[in-house]
C-alpha positions in Angstrom: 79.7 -10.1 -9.7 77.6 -11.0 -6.8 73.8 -11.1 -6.4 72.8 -8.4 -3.7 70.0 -8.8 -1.2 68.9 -5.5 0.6 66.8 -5.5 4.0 66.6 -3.9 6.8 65.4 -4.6 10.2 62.9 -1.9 10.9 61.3 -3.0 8.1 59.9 -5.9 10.5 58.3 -3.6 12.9 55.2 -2.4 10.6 52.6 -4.7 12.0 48.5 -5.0 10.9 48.0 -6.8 13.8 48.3 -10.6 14.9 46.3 -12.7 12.5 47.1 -10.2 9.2 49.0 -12.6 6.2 51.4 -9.5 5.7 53.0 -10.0 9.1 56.7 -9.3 10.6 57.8 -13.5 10.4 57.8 -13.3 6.3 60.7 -11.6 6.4 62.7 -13.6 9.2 61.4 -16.8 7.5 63.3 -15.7 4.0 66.7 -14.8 6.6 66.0 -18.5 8.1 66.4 -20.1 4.5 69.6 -17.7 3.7 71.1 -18.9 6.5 69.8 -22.6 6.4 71.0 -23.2 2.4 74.4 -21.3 2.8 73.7 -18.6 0.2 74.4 -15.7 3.3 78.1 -16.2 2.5 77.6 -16.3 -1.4 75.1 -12.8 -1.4 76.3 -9.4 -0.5 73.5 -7.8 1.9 72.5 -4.3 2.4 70.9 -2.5 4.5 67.6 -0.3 3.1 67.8 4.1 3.3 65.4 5.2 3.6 63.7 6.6 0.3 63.7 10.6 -0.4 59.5 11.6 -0.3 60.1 13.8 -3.1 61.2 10.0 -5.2 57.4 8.8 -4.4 55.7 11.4 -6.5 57.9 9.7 -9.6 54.8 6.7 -9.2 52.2 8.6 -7.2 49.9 11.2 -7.1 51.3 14.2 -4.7 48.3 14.6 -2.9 47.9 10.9 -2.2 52.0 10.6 -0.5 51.2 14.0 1.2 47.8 11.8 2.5 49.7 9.0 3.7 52.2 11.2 5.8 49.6 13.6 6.9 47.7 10.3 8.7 50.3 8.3 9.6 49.4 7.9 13.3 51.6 8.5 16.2 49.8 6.0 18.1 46.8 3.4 17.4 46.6 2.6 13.5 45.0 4.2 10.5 43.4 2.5 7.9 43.8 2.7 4.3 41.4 0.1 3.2 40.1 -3.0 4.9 42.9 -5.0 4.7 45.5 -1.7 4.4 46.6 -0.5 8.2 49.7 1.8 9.3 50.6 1.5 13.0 53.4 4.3 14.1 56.0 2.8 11.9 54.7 2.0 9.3 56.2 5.0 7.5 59.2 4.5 8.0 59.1 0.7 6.9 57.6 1.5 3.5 60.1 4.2 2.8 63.0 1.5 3.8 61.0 -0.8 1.7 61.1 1.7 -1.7 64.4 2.7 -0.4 65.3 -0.6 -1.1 64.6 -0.6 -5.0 66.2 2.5 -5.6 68.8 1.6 -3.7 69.0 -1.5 -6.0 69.3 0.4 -9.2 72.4 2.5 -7.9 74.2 -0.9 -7.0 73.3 -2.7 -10.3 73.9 0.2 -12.7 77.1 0.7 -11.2 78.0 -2.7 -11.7 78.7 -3.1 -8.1 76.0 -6.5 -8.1 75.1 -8.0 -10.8 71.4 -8.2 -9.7 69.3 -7.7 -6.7 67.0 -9.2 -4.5 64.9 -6.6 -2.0 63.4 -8.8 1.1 61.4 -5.9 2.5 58.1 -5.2 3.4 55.7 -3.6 3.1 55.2 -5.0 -0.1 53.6 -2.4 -3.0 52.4 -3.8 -6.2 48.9 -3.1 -5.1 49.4 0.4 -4.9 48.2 2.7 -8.1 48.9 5.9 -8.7 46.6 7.7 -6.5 45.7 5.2 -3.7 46.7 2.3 -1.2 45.3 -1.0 -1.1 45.8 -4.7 -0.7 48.6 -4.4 2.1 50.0 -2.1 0.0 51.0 1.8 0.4 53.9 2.2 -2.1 54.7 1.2 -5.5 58.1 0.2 -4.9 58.8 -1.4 -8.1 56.8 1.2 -10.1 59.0 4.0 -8.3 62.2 2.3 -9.0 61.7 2.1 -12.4 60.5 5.4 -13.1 63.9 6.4 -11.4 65.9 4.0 -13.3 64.8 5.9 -16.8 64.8 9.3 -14.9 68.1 9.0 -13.4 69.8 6.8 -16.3 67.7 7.5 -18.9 67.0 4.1 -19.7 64.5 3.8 -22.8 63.5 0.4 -22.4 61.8 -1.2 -18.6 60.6 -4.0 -18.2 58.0 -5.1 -15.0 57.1 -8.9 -14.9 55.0 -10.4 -11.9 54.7 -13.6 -10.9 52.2 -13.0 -7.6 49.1 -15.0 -7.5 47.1 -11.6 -7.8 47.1 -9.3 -10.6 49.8 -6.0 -10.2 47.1 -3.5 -11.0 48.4 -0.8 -9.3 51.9 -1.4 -11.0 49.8 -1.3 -14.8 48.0 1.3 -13.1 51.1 3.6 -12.9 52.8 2.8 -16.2 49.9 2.0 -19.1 50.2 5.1 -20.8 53.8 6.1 -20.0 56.9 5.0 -23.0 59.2 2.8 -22.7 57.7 0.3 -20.5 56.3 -3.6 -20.7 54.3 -4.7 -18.3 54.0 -8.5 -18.0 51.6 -10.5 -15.2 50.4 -13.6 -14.4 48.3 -14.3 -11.6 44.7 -16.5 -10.7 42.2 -15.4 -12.0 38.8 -14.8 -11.0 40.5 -13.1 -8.1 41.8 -10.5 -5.9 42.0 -7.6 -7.4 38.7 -8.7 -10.1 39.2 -5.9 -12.4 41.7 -7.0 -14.3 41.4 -7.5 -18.4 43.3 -10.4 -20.6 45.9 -8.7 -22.7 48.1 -10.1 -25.2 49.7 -6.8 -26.3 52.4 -5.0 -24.9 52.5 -2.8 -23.2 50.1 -4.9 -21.1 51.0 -8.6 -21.3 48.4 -10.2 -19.0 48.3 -13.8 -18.7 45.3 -15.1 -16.3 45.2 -18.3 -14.3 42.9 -21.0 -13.7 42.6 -21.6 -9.6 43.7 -25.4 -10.9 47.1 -24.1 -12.6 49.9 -26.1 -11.9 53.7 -25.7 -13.3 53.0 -26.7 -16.3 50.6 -24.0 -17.0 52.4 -21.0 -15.5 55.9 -22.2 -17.1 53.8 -21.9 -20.6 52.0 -18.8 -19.4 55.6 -17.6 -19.5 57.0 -19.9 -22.5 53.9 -18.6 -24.8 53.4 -15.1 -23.8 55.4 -13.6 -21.6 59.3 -14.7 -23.3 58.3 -13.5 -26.9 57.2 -10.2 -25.5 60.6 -9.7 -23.8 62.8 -10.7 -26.5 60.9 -8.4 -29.1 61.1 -5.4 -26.2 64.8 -5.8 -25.7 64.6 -4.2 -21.8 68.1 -2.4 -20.4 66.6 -3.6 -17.1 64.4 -6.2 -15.5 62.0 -5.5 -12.3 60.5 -8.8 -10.9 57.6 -8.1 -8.5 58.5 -11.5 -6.6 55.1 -12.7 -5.2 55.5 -16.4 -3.8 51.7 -16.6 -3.0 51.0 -19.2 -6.1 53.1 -21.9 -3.9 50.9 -24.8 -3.3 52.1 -24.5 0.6 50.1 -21.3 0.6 46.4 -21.2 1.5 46.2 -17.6 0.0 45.2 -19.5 -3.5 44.9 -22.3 -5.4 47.3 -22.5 -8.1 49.8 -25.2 -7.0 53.5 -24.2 -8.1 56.3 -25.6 -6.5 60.0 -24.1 -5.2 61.3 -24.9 -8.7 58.8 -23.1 -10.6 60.4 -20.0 -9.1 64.3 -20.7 -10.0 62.8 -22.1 -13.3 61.0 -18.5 -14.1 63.9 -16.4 -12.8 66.2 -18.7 -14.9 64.1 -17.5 -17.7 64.3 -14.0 -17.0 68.3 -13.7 -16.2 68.5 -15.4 -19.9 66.8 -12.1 -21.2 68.8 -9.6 -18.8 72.3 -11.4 -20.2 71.1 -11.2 -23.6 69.7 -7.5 -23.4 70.1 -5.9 -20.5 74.0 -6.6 -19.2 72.4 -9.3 -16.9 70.5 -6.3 -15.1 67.3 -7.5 -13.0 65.9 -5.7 -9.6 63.5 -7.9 -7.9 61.3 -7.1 -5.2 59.6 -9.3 -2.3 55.7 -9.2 -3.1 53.6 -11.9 -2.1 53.8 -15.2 0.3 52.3 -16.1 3.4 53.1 -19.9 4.3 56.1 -19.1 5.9 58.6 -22.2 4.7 57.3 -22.3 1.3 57.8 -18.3 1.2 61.5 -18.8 2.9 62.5 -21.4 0.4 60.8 -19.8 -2.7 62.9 -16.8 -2.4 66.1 -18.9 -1.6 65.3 -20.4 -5.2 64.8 -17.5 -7.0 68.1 -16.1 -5.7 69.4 -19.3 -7.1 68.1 -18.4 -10.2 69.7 -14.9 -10.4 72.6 -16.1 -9.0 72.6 -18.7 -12.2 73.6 -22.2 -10.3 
């Protein structure tokens, strides 16, 4: 089977204004690489639906999804927080971009791809259970796999994220729900602060220094994360894909490299063959130097594609 990667174009016209990070050219910059390393004609694409409201209320609190459509502005922008802002089609892109990860759960449980890569924005793992934040308005990992165990009562999910900054709104959502691990590395002091060390699942979170390099996030993962997944035995693997630890990218300072990120998938598609039927749904997070991001993403497809 082939490695899917689902998009869609209107997800490039959500825009926070000309000098935001989370801006339209991430996503033509990972089409550039497709296109540049060859993998277009090895991937299937897809295009993103649209997700069904009623499918956001499996992650979020009712009121706060009926807040977000109530203000979603018609014209001019609204802001969520500081650094959070819908302009008139915004909407729309973040339900294309949750689309896209349920839409990646129908095509890998039926065995139509093997695994899926979702190069949409807006990105979500910011987003908790009652709130929007960090360039971030949706769950979409957290909603795709509270649909995955709703709709194919799966018992066992696994969430890993390798953004620079902490997935707090992703342990937000699950850390007192079953059948779920929850494993995060990410620099730390740093965006979003409030984050505690844990070493015990559900919660695997594995802080690091602003002077991390490979070595330390390939242990990070080696030590901590890779005994936790093995002892969970997931059915299914989300990856919140965050590229922002690149050294390319002045959103941080640790200082991984291209191969760090086929390296970790690599990793990752080891425990979906062994557990899981090869099963892995990974979603665009993070990344904001624009080659590093587009090349970073061609390597983790790599990785899921396994060569």
């Amino acid at each position: 089977m082939t490695v899917g990667v689902i998009s869609h174009h209107q997800c490039l016209t959500h825009d926070m204004g000309d000098h935001h990070p989370e801006a339209p050219a991430r996503m033509a910059a990972i089409q550039d690489q497709l296109i540049r390393s060859g993998l277009d004609y090895v991937i299937q694409q897809f295009d993103a639906k649209a997700i069904d409201k009623e499918l956001l209320y499996l992650a979020h609190d009712k009121n706060y999804i009926e807040s977000i459509f109530a203000n979603a502005p018609s014209e001019g922008t609204y802001n969520v927080d500081d650094d959070t802002v819908m302009n008139p089609n915004t909407l729309n892109a973040a339900l294309l971009s949750a689309g896209a990860a349920k839409d990646a759960v129908d095509l890998v449980m039926a065995k139509e791809i093997s695994s899926a890569f979702c190069a949409t924005r807006p990105p979500g793992h910011h987003a908790e259970y009652n709130k929007g934040m960090g360039f971030c308005f949706f769950n979409n990992v957290a909603i795709a796999a509270a649909y995955a165990k709703e709709k194919y009562k799966l018992k066992r999910v696994a969430i890993v994220d390798f953004d620079v900054h902490h997935g707090n709104g992703t342990e937000n959502i699950i850390k007192d729900k079953e059948g779920y691990l929850f494993c995060s590395t990410y620099q730390y002091p740093f965006y979003p602060f409030e984050v505690q060390e844990s070493s015990q699942p559900p919660i695997i979170n594995t802080p690091l220094a602003a002077t991390a390099k490979s070595g330390d996030f390939r242990h990070a993962i080696i030590d901590h994360w890779l005994p936790a997944l093995n002892k969970f035995k997931p059915q299914i693997i989300f990856i919140s894909a965050g590229f922002d630890a690149h050294v390319e990218d002045d959103m941080s300072q640790v200082c991984l490299v291209d191969e760090d990120y086929r390296w970790v998938t690599e990793q990752l598609k080891d425990v979906a063959d062994k557990y899981a039927q090869g099963r892995i749904v990974s979603v665009l997070e993070g990344g904001y130097a624009l080659n590093a991001l587009g090349r970073s993403a061609v390597a983790h497809i790599n990785g899921l594609i396994g060569y």
